[in-house]
Short mmCIF file of the C-alpha atoms (twelve columns), coordinates in Angstrom:
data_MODEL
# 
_entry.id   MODEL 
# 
loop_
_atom_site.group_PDB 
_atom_site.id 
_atom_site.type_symbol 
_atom_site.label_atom_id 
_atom_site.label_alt_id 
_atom_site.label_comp_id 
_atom_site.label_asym_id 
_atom_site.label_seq_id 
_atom_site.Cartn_x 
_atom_site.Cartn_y 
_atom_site.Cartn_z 
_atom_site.pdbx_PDB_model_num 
ATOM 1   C CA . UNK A 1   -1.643  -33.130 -193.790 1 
ATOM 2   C CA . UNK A 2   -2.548  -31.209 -190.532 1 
ATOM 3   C CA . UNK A 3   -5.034  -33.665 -188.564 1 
ATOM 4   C CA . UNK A 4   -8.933  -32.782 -187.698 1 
ATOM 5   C CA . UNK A 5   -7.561  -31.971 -184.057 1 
ATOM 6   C CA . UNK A 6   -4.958  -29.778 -185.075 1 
ATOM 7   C CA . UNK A 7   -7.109  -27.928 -187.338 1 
ATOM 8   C CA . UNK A 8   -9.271  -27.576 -184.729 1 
ATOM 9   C CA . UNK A 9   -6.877  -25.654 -182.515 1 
ATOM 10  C CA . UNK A 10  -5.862  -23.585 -185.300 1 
ATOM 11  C CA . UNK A 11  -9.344  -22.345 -185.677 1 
ATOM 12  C CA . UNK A 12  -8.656  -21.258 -182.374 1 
ATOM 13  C CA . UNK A 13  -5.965  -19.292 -182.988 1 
ATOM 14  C CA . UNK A 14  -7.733  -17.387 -185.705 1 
ATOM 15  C CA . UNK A 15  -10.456 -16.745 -183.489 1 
ATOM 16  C CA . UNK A 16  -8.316  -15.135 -181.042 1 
ATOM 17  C CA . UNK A 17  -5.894  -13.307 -183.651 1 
ATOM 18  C CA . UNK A 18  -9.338  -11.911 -184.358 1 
ATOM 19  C CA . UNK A 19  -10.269 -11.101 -180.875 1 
ATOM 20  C CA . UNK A 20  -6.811  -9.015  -180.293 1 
ATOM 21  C CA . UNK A 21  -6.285  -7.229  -184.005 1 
ATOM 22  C CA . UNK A 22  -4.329  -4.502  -181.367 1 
ATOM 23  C CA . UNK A 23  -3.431  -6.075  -179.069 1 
ATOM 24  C CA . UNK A 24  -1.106  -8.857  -177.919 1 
ATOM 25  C CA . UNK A 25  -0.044  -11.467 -177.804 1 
ATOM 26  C CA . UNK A 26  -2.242  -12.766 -180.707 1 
ATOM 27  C CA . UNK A 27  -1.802  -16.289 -179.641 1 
ATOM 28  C CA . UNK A 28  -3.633  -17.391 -176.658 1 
ATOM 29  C CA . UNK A 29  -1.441  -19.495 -174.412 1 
ATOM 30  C CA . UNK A 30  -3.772  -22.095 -174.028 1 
ATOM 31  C CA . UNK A 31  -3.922  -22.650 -178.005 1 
ATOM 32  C CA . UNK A 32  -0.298  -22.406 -177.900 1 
ATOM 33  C CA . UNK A 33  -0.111  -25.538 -174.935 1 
ATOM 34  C CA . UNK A 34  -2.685  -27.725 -176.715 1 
ATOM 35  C CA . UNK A 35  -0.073  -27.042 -180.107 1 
ATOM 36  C CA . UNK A 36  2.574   -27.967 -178.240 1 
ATOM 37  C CA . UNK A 37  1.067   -31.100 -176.523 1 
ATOM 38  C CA . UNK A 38  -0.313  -32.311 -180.159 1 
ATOM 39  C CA . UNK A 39  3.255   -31.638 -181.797 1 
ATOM 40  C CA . UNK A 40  5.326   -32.663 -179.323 1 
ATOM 41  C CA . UNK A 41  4.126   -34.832 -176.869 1 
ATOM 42  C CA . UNK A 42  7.668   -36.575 -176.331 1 
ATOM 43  C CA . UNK A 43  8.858   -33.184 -174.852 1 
ATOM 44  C CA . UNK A 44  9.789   -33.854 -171.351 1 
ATOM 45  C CA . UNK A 45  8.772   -31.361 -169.085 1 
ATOM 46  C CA . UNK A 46  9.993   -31.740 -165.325 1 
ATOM 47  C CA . UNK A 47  10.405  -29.978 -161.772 1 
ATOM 48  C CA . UNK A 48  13.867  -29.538 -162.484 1 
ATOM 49  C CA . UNK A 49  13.713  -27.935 -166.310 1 
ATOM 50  C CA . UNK A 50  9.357   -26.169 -166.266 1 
ATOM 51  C CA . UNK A 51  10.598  -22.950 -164.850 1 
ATOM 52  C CA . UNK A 52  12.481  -22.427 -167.623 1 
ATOM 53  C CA . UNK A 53  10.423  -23.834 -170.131 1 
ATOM 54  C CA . UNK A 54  7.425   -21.969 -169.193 1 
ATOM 55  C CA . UNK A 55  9.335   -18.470 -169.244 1 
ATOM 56  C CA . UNK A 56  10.181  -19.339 -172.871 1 
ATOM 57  C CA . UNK A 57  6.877   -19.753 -173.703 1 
ATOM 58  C CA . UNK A 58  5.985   -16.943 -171.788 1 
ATOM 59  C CA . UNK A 59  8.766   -14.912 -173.749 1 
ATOM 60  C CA . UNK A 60  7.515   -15.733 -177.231 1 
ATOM 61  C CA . UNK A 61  3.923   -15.844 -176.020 1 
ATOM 62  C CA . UNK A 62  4.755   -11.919 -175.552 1 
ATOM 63  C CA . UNK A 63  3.518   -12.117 -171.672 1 
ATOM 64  C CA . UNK A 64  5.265   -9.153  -169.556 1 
ATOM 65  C CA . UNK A 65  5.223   -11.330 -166.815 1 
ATOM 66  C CA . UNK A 66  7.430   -14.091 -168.312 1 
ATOM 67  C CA . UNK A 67  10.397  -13.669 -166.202 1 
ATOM 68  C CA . UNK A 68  8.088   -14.407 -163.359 1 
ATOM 69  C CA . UNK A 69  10.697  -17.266 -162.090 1 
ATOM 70  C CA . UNK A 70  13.642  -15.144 -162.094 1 
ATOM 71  C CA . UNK A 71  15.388  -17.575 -164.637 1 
ATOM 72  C CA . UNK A 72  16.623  -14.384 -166.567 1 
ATOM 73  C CA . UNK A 73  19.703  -12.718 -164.379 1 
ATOM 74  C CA . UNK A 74  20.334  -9.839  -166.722 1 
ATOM 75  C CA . UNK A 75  17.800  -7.291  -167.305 1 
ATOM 76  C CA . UNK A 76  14.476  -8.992  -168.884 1 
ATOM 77  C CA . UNK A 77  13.123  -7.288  -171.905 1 
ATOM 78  C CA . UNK A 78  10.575  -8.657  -174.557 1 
ATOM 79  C CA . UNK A 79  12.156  -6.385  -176.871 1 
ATOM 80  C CA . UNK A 80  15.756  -8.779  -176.505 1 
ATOM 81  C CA . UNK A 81  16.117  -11.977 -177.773 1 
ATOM 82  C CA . UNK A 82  16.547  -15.213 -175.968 1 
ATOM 83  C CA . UNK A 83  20.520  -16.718 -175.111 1 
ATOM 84  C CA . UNK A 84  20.326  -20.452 -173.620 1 
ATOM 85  C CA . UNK A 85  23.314  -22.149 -172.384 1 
ATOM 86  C CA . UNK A 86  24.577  -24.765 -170.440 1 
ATOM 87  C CA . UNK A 87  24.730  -28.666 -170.267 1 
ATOM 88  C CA . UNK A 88  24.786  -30.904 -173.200 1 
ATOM 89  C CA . UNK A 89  21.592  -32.451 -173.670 1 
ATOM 90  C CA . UNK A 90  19.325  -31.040 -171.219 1 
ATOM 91  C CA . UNK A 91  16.435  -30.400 -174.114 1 
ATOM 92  C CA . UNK A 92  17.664  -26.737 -175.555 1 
ATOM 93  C CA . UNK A 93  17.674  -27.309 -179.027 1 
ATOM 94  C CA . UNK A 94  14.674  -29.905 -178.817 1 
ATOM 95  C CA . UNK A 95  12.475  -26.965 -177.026 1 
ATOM 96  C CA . UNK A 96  13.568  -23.943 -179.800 1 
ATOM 97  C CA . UNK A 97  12.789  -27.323 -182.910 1 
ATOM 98  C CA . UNK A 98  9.246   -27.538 -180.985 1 
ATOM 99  C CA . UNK A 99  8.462   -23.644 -180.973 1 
ATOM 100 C CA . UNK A 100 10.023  -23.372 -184.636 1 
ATOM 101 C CA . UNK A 101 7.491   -26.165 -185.506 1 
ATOM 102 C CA . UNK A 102 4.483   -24.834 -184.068 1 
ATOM 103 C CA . UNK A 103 5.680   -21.073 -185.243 1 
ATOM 104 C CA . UNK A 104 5.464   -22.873 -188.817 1 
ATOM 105 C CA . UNK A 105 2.133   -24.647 -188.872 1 
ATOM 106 C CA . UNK A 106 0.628   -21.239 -187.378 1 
ATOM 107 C CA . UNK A 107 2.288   -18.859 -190.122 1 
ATOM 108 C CA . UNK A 108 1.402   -20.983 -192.337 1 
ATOM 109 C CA . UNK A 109 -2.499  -21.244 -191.817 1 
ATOM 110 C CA . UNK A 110 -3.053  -17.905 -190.132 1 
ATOM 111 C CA . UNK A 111 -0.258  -15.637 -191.247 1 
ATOM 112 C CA . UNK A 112 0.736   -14.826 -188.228 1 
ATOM 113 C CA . UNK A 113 4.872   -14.537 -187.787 1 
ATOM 114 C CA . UNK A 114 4.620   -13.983 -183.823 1 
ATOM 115 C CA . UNK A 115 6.329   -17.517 -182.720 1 
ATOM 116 C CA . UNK A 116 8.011   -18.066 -186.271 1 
ATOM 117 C CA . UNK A 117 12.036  -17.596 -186.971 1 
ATOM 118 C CA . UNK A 118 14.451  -19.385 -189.433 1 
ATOM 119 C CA . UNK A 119 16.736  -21.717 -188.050 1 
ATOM 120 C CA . UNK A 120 20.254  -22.854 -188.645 1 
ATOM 121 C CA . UNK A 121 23.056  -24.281 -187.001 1 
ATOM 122 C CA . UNK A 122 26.465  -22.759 -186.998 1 
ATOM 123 C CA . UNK A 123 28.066  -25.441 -188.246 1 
ATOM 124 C CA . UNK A 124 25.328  -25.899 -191.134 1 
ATOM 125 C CA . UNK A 125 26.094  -22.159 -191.748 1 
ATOM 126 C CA . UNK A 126 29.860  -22.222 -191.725 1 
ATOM 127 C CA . UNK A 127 29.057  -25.621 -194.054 1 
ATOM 128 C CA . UNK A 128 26.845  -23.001 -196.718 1 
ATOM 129 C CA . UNK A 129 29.657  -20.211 -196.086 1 
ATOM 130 C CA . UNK A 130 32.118  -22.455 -197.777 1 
ATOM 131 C CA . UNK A 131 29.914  -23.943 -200.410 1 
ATOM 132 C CA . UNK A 132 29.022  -20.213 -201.823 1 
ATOM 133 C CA . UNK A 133 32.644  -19.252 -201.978 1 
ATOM 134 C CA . UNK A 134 32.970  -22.659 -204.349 1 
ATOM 135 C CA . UNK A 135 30.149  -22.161 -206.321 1 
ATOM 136 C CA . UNK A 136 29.203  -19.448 -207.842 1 
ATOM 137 C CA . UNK A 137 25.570  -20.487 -208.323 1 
ATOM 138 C CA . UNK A 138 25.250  -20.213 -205.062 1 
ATOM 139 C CA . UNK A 139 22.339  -18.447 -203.616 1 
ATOM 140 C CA . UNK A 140 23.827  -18.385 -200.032 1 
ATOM 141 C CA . UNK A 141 24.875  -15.317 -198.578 1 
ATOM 142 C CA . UNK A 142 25.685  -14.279 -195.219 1 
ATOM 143 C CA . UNK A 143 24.031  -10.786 -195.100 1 
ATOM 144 C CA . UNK A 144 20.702  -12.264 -195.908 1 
ATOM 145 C CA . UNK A 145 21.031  -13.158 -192.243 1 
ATOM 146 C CA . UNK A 146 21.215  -9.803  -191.271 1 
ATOM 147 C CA . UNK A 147 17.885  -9.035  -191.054 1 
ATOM 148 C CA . UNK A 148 14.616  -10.322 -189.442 1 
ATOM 149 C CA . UNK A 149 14.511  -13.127 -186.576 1 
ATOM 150 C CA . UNK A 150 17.009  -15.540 -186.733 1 
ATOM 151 C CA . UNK A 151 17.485  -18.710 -184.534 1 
ATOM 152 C CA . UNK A 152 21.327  -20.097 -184.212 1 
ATOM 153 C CA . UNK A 153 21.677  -23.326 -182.528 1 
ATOM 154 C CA . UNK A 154 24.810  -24.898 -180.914 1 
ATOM 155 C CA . UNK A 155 26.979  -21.242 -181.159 1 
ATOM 156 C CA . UNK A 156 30.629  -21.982 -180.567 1 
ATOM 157 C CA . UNK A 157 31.051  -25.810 -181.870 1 
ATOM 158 C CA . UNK A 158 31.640  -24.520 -185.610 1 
ATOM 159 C CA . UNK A 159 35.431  -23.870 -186.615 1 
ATOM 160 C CA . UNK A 160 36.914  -19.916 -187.658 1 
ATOM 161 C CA . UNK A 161 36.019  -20.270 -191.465 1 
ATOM 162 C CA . UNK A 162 39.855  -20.883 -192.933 1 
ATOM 163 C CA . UNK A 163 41.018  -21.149 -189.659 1 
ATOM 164 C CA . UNK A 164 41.125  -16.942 -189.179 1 
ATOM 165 C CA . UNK A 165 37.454  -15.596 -189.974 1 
ATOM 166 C CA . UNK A 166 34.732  -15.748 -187.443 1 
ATOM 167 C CA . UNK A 167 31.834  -15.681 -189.416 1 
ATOM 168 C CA . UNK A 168 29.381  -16.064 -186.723 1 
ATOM 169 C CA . UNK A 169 30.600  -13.725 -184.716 1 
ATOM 170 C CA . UNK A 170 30.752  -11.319 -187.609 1 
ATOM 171 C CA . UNK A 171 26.811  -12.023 -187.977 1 
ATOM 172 C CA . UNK A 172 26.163  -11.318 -184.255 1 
ATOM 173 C CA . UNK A 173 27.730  -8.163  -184.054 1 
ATOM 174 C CA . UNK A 174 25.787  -7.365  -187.399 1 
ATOM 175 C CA . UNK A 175 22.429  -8.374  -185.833 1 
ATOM 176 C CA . UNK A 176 23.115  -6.246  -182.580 1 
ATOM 177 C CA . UNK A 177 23.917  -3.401  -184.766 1 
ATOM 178 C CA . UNK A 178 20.652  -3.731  -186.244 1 
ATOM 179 C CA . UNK A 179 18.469  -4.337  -183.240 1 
ATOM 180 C CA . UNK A 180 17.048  -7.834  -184.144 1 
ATOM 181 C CA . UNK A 181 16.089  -10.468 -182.570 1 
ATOM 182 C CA . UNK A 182 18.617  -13.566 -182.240 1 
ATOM 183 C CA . UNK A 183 17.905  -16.833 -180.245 1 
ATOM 184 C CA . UNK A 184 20.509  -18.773 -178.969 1 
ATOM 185 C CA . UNK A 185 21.208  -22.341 -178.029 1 
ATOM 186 C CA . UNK A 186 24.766  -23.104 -176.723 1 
ATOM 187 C CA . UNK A 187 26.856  -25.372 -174.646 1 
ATOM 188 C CA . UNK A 188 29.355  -22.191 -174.057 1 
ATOM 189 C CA . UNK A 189 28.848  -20.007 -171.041 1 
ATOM 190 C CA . UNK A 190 28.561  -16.115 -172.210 1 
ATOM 191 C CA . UNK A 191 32.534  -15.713 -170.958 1 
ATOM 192 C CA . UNK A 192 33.258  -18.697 -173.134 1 
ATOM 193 C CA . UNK A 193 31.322  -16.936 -175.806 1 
ATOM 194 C CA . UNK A 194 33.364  -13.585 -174.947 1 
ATOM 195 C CA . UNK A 195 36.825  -15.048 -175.154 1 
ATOM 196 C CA . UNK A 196 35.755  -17.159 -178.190 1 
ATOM 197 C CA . UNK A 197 34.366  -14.057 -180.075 1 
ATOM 198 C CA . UNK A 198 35.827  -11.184 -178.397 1 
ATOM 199 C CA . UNK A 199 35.127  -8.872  -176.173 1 
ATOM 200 C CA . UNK A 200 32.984  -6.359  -178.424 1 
ATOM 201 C CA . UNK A 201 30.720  -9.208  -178.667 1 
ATOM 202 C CA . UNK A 202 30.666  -10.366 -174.672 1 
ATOM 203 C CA . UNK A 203 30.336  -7.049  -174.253 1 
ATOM 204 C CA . UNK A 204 27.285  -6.829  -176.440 1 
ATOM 205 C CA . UNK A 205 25.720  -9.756  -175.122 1 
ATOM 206 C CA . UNK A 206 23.606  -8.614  -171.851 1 
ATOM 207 C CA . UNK A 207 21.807  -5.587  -174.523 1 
ATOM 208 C CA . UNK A 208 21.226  -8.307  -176.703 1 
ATOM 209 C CA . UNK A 209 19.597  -11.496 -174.863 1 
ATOM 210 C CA . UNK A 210 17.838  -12.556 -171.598 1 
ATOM 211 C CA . UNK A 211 20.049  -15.173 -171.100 1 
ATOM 212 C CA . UNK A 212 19.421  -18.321 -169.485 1 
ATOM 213 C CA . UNK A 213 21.567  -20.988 -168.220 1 
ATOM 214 C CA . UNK A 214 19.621  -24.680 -168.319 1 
ATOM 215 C CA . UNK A 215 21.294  -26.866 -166.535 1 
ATOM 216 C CA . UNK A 216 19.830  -30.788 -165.278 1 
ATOM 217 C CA . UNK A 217 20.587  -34.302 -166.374 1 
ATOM 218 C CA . UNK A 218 20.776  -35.139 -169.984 1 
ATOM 219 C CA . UNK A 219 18.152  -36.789 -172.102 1 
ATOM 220 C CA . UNK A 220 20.878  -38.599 -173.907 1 
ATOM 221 C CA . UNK A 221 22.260  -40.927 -171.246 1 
# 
């Protein structure tokens, strides 16, 4: 059930969607803030972590100026998706859930896809990866990945599938072949992610992602 407020701010969002049929982005940011406060209002946001939490809303909020902060160090492009890294804990994979929620409730009442993506962990993948190759009922299949947004959380923590295949980085280089967007949550730095992958995926990784390293005290101690 989506409460009287919430509904409220949704109308809002269909107002502006309506507003900007060519333009963009379609979702006003101030709609998008009063989503996030209603859906999330445990999400801590601080002097040490807002300048990178508001260029990530500013990213999927489609706002040109959104590496305003300078949080990005490689080349910042809208049209690149998003590579976090850095300490354990600091709120990564809470802030991508909160977006992915939000991105969810909107596509679902106003059809509009602009701040939804699937989601899956590595691990949960690698997990499915070995399931379909038990069961032939299995409706899992790794190139159904290859296409469309996709948002992979804690890259690098999931083992080579029977100790020799890397399956993830077999989807990454698929997805830069294509030219789609990936978001990334990790607790490997991108030469981590290089050496762990190889280098025809470190390589690819500045063309792919503004990346962002997050680093601050953890929410977990």
């Amino acid at each position: 059930m989506i409460s009287t407020y919430s509904q409220t701010i949704l109308a809002e969002v269909l107002a502006t969607k309506k507003e900007n049929v060519s333009s963009s982005p379609l979702i006003d940011k101030k709609v998008f803030w009063k989503l996030f406060r209603w859906y999330n209002p445990g999400f801590q946001i601080t002097s040490e972590n807002q300048e990178i939490v508001f260029s990530i809303f500013r990213y999927f909020l489609q706002l040109p100026d959104f590496n305003e902060y300078g949080v990005i160090k490689n080349k910042a492009s809208l049209e690149k998706g998003l590579l976090v890294y850095g300490d354990y804990g600091v709120g990564k994979s809470t802030l991508f859930d909160a977006i992915h929620s939000i991105g969810k409730v909107i596509q679902k009442h106003t059809g509009s896809t602009q701040l939804w993506f699937p989601r899956i962990s590595s691990v949960h993948m690698l997990t499915k990866y070995y399931e379909a190759q038990k069961d032939p009922a299995s409706n899992f299949k790794l190139e159904d990945f290859y296409r469309g947004k996709l948002y992979l959380d804690d890259l690098g923590i999931e083992d080579k599938a029977y100790n020799r295949e890397e399956i993830i980085g077999k989807l990454l280089f698929e997805r830069h072949r294509r030219k789609l967007k990936t978001y990334v949550t990790t607790n490997e730095n991108p030469s981590a992610i290089a050496a762990r992958y190889g280098n025809h995926i470190g390589d690819r990784l500045p063309e792919m992602f503004n990346i962002i390293k997050w680093e601050g005290k953890s929410w977990r101690e």
